[in-house]
MIVEXLO-981535 format. One record per atom (N, C-alpha, C, CB): residue number from 0; residue in one letter; atom name; x, y negated, z. Coordinates in Angstrom, 2 decimals, padded with zeros to 5 digits. Atoms other than C-alpha are relative to their C-alpha. Last residue first. Glycine has a CB too. Layout:
<atoms>
+-----+--------+-------+---------+---------+---------+
! num ! residu ! atome !      c1 !      c2 !      c3 !
+-----+--------+-------+---------+---------+---------+
! NUM !      A !    CA !       X !       Y !       Z !
...
+-----+--------+-------+---------+---------+---------+
</atoms>
This chain:
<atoms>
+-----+--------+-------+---------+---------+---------+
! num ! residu ! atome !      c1 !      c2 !      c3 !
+-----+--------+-------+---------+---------+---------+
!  74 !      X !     N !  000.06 !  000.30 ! -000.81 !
!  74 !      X !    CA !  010.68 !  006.70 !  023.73 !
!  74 !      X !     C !  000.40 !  000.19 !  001.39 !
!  74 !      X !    CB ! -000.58 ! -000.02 ! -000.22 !
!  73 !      X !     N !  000.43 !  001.34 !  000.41 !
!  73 !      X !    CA !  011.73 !  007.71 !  020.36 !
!  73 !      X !     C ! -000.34 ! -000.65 !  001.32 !
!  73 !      X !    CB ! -001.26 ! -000.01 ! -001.04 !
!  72 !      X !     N ! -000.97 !  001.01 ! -000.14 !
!  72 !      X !    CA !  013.89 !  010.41 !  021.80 !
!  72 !      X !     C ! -000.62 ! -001.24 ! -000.49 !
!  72 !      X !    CB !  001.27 !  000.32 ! -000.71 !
!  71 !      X !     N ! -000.73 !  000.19 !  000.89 !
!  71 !      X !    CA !  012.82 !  013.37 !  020.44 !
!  71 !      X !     C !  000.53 ! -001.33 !  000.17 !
!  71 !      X !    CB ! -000.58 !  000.26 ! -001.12 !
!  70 !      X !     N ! -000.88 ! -001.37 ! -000.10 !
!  70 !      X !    CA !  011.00 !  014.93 !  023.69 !
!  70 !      X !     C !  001.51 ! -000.69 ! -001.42 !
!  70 !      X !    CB ! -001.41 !  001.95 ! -000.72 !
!  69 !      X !     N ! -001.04 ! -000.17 ! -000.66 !
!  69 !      X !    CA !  009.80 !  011.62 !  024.48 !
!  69 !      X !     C !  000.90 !  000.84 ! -000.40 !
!  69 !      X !    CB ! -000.27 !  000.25 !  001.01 !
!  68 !      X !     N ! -000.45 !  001.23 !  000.27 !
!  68 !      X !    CA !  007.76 !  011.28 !  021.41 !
!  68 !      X !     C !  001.32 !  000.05 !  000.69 !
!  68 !      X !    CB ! -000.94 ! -001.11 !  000.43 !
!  67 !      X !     N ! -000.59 ! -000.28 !  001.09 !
!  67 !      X !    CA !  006.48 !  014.77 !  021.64 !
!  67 !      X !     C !  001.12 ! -001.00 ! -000.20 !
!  67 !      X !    CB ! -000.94 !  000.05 ! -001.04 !
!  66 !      X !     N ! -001.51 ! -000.86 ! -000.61 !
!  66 !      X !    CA !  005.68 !  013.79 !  025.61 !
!  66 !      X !     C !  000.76 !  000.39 ! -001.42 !
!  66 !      X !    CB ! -000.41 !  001.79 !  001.07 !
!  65 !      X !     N ! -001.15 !  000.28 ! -001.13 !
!  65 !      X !    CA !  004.14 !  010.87 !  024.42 !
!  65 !      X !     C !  000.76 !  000.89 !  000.06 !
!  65 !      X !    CB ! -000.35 ! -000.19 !  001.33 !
!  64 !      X !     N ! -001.26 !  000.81 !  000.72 !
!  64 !      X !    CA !  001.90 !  012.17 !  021.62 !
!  64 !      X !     C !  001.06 ! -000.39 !  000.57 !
!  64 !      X !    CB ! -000.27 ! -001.11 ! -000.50 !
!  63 !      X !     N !  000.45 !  001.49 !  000.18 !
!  63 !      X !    CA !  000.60 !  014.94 !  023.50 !
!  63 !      X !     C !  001.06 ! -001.18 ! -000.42 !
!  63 !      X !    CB ! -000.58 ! -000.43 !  001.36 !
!  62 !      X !     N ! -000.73 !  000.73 ! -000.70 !
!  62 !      X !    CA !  001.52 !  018.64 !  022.02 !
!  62 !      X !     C ! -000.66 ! -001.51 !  000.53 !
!  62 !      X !    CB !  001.15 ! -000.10 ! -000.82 !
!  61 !      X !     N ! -000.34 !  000.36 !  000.31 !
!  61 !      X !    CA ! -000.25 !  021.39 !  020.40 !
!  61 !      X !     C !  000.70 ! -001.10 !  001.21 !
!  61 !      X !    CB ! -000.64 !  000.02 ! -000.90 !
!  60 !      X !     N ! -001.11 !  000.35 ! -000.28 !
!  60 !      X !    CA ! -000.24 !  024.97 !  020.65 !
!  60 !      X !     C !  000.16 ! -001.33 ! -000.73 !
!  60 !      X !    CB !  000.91 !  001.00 ! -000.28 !
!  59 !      X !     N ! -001.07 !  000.43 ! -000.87 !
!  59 !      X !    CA ! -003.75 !  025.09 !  021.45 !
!  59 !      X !     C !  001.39 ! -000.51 ! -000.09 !
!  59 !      X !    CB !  000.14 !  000.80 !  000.57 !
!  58 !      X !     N ! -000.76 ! -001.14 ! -001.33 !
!  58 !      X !    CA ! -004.51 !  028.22 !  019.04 !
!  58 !      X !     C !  000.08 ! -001.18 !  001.30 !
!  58 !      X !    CB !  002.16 !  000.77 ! -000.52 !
!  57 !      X !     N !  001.21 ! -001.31 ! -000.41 !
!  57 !      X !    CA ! -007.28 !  025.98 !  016.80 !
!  57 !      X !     C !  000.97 !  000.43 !  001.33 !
!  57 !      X !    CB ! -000.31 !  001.68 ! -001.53 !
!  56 !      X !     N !  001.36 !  000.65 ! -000.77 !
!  56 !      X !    CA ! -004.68 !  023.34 !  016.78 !
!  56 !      X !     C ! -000.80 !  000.80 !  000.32 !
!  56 !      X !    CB ! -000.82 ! -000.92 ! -000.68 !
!  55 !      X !     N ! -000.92 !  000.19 ! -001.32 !
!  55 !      X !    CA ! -001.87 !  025.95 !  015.54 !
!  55 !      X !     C ! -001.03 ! -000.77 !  000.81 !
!  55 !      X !    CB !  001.59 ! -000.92 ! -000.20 !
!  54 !      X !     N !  000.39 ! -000.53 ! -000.92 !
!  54 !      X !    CA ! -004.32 !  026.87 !  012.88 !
!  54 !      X !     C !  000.46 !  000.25 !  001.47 !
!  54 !      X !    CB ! -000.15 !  000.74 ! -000.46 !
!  53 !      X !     N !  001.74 ! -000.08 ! -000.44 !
!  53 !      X !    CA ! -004.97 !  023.51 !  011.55 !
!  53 !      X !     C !  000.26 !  001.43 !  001.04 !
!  53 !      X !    CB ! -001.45 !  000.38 ! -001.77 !
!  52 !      X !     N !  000.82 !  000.73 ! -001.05 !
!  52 !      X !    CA ! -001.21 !  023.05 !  011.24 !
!  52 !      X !     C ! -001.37 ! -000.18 !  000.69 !
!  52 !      X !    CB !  000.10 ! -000.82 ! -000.26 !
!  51 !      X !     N ! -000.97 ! -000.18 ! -001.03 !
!  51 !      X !    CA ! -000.41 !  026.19 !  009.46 !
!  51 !      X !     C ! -000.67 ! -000.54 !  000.90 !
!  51 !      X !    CB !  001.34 ! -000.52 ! -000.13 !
!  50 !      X !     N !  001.37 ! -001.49 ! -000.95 !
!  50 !      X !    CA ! -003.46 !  025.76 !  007.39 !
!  50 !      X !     C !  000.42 !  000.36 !  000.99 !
!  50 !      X !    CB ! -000.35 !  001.66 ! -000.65 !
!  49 !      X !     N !  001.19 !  000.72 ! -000.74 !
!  49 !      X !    CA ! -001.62 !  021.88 !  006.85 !
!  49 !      X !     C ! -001.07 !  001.40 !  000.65 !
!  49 !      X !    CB ! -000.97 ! -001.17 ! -001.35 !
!  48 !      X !     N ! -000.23 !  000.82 ! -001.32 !
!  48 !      X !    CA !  001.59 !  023.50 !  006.09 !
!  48 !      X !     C ! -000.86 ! -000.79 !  000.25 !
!  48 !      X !    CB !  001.09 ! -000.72 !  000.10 !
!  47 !      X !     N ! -000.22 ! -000.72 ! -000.68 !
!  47 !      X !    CA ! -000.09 !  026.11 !  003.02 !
!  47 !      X !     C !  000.44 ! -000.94 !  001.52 !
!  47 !      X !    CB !  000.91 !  000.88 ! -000.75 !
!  46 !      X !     N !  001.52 ! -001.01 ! -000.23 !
!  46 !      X !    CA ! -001.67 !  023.21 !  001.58 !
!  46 !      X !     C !  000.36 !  000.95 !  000.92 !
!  46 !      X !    CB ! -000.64 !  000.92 ! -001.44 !
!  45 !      X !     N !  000.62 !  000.91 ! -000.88 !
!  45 !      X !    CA !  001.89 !  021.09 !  001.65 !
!  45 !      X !     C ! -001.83 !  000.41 !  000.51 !
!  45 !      X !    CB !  000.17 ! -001.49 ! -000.88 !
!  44 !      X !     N ! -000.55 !  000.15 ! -001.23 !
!  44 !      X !    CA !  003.26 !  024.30 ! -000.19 !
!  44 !      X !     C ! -000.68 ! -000.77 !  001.12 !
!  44 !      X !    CB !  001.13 ! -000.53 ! -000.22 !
!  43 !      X !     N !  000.40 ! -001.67 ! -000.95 !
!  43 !      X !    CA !  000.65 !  024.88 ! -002.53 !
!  43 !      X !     C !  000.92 !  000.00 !  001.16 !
!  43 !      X !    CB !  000.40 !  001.75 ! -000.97 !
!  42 !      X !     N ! -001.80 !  000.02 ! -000.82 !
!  42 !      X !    CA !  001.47 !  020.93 ! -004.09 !
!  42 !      X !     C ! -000.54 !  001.22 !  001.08 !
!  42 !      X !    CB !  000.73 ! -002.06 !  001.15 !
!  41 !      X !     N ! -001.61 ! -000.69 !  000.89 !
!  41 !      X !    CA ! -000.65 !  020.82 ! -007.06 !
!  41 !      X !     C !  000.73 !  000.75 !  000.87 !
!  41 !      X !    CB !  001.26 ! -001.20 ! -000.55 !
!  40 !      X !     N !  000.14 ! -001.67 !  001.26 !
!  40 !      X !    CA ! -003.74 !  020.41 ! -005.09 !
!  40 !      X !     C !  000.80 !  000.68 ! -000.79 !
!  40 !      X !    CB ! -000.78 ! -000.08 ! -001.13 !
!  39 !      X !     N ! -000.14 ! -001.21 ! -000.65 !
!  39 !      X !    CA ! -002.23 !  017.78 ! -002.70 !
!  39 !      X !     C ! -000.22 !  001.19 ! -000.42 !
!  39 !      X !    CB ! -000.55 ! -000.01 !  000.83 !
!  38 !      X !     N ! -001.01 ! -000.35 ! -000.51 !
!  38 !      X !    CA ! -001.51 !  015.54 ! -005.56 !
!  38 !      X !     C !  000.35 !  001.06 !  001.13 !
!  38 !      X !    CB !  000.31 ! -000.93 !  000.22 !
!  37 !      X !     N ! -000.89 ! -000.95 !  000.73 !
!  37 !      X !    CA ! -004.56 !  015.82 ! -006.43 !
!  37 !      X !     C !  001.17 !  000.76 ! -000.03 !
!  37 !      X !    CB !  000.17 ! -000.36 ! -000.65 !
!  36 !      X !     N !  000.36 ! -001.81 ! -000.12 !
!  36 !      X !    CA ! -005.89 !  014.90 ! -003.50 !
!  36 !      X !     C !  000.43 !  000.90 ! -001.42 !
!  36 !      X !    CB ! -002.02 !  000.26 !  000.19 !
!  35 !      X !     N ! -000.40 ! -000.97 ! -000.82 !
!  35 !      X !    CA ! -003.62 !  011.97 ! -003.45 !
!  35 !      X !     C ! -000.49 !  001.34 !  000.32 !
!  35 !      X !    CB !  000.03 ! -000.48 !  000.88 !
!  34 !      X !     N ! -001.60 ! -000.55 !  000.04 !
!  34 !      X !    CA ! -004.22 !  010.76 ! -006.69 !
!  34 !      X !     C !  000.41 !  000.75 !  000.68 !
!  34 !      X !    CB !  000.93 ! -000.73 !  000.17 !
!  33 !      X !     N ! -000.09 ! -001.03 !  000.64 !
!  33 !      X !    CA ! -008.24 !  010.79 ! -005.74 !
!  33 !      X !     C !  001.47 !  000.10 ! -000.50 !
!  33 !      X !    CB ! -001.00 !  000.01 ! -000.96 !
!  32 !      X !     N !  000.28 ! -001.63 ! -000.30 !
!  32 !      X !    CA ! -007.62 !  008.77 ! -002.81 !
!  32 !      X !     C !  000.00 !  001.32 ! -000.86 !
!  32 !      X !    CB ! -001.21 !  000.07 !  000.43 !
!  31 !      X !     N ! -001.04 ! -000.72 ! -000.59 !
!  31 !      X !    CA ! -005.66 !  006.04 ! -004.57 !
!  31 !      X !     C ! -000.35 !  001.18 !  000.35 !
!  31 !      X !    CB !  000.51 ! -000.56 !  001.00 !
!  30 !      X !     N ! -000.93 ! -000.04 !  001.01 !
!  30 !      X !    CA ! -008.57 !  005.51 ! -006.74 !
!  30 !      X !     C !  001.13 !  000.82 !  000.09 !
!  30 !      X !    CB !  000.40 ! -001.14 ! -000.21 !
!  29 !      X !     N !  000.62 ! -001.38 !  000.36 !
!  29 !      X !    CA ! -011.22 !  005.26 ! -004.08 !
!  29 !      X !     C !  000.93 !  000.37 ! -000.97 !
!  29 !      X !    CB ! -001.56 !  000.03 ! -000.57 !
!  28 !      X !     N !  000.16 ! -000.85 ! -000.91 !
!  28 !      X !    CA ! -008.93 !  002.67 ! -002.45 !
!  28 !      X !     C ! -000.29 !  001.45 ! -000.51 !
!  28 !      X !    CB ! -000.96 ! -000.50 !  000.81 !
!  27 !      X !     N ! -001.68 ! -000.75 !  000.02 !
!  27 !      X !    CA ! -008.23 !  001.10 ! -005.83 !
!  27 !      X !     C ! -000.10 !  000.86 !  001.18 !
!  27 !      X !    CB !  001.53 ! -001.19 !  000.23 !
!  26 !      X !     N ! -000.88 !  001.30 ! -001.17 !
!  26 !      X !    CA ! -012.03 !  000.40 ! -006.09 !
!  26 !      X !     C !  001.21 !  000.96 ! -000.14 !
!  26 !      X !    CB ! -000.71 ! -000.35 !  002.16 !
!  25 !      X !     N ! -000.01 ! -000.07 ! -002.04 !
!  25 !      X !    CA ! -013.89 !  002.32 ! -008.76 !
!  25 !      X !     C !  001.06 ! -000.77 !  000.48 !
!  25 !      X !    CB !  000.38 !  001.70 !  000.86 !
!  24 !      X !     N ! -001.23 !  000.51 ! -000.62 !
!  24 !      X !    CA ! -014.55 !  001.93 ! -012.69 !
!  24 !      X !     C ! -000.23 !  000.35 !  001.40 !
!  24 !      X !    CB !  000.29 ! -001.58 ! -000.24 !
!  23 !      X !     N !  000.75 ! -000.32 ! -001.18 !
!  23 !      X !    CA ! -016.63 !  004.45 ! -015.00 !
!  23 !      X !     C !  001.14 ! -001.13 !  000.56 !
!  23 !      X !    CB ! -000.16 !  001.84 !  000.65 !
!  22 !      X !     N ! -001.09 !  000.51 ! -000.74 !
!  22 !      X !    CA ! -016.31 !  003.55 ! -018.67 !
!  22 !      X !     C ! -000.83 ! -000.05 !  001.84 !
!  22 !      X !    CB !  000.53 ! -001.81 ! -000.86 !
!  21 !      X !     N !  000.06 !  000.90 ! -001.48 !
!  21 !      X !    CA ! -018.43 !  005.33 ! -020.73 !
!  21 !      X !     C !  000.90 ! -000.13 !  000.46 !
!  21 !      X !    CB ! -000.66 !  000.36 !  001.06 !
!  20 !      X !     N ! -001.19 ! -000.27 ! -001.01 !
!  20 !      X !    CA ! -017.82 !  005.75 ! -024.61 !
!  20 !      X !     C ! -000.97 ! -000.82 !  001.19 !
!  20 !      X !    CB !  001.88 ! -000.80 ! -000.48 !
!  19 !      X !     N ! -000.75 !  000.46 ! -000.44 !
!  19 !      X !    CA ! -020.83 !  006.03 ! -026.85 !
!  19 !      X !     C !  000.75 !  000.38 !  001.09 !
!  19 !      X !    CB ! -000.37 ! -000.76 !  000.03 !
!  18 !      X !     N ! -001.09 ! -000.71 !  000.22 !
!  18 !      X !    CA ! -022.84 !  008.69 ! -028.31 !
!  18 !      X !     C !  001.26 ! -001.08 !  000.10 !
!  18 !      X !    CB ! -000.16 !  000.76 ! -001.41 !
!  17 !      X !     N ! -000.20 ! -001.36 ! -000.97 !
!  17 !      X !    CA ! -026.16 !  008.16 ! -026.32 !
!  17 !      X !     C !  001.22 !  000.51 ! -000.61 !
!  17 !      X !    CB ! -001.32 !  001.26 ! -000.01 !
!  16 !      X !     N !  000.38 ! -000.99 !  000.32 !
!  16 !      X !    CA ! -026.12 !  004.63 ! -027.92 !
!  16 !      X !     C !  000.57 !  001.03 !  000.64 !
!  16 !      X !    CB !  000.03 !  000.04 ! -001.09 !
!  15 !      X !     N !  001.69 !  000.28 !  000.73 !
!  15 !      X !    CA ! -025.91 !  001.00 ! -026.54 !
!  15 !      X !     C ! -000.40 !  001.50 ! -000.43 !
!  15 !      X !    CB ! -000.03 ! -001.21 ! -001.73 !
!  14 !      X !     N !  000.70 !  001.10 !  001.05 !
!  14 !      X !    CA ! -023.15 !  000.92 ! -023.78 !
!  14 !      X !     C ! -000.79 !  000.34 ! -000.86 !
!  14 !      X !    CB !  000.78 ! -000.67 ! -000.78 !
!  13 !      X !     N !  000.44 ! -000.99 !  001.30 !
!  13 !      X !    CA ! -023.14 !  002.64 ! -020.47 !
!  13 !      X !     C ! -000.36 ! -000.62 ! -001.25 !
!  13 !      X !    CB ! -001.24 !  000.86 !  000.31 !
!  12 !      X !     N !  000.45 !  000.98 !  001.08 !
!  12 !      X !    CA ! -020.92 !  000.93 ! -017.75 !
!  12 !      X !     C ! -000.48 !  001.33 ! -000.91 !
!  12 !      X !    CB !  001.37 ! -001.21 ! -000.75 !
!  11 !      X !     N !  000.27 ! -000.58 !  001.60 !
!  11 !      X !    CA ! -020.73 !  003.09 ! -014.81 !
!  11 !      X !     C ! -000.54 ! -000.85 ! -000.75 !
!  11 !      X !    CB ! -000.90 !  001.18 ! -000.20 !
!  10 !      X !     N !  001.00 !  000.54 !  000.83 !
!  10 !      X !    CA ! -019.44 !  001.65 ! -011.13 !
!  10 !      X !     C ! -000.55 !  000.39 ! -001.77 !
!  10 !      X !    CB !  000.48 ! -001.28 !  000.09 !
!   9 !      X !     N ! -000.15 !  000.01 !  001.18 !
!   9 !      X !    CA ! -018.01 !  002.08 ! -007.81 !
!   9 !      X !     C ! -001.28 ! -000.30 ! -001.00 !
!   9 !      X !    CB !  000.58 !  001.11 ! -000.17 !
!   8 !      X !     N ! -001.42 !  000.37 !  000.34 !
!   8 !      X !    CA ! -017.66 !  001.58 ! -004.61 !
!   8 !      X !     C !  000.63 !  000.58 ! -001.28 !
!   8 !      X !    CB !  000.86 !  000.40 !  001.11 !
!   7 !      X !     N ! -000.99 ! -000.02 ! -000.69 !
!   7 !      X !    CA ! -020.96 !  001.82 ! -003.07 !
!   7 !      X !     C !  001.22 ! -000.78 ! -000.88 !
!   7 !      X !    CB !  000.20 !  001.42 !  000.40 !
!   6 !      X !     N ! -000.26 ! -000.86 ! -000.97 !
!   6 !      X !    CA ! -022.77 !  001.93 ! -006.45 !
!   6 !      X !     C !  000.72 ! -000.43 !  001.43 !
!   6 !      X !    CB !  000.73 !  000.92 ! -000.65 !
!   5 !      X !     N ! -000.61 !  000.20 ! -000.25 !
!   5 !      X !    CA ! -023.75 ! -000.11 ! -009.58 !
!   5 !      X !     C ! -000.08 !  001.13 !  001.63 !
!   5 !      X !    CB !  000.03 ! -001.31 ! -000.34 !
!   4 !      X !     N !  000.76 ! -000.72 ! -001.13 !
!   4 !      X !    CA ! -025.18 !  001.03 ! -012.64 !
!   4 !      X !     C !  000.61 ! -000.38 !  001.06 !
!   4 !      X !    CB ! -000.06 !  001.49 ! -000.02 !
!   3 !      X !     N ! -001.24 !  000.04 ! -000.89 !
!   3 !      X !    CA ! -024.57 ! -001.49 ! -015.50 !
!   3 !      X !     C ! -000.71 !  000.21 !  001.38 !
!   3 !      X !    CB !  000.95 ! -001.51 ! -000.11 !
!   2 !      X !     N !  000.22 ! -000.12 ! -001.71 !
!   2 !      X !    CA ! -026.33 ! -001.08 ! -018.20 !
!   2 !      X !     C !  000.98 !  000.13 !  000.66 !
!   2 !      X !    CB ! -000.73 !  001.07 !  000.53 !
!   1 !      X !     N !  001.85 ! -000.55 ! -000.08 !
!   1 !      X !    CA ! -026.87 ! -001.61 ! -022.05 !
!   1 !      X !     C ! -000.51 ! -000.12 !  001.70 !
!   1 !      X !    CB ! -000.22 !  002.18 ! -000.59 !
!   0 !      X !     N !  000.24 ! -001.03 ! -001.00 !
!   0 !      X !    CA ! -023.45 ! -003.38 ! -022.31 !
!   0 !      X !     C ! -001.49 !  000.15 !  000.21 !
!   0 !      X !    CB !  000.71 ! -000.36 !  001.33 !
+-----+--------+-------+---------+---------+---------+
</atoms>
């Protein structure tokens, strides 16, 4: 290995010539995260029900956790 760059929470191995393979590694955290935004990028539905939800917040219409809670019976 020629170098080893290191970062936050991750890391780039670069080995000996400008036409080698890099190997980038990161923490499973950072890992998981990018699955899940992918996964949200595919998924146009779950995009569309979060603009929903953002713009219901904007309007107000939302609820406090308790009384939601109550209302369905968990508490």
């Amino acid at each position: 290995m020629k170098h080893l760059i290191k970062q936050a929470a991750s890391a780039a191995v670069v080995r000996g010539s400008k036409h080698s393979t890099r190997y980038i590694t990161i923490s499973e955290d950072e890992y998981e995260g990018l699955i899940e935004t992918i996964e949200f990028l595919k998924n146009r539905n779950l995009q569309k029900r979060l603009a929903e939800s953002e713009e219901d917040y904007r309007k107000g219409k939302v609820k406090d956790l308790d009384d939601a809670m109550k209302e369905i019976g968990v508490i």
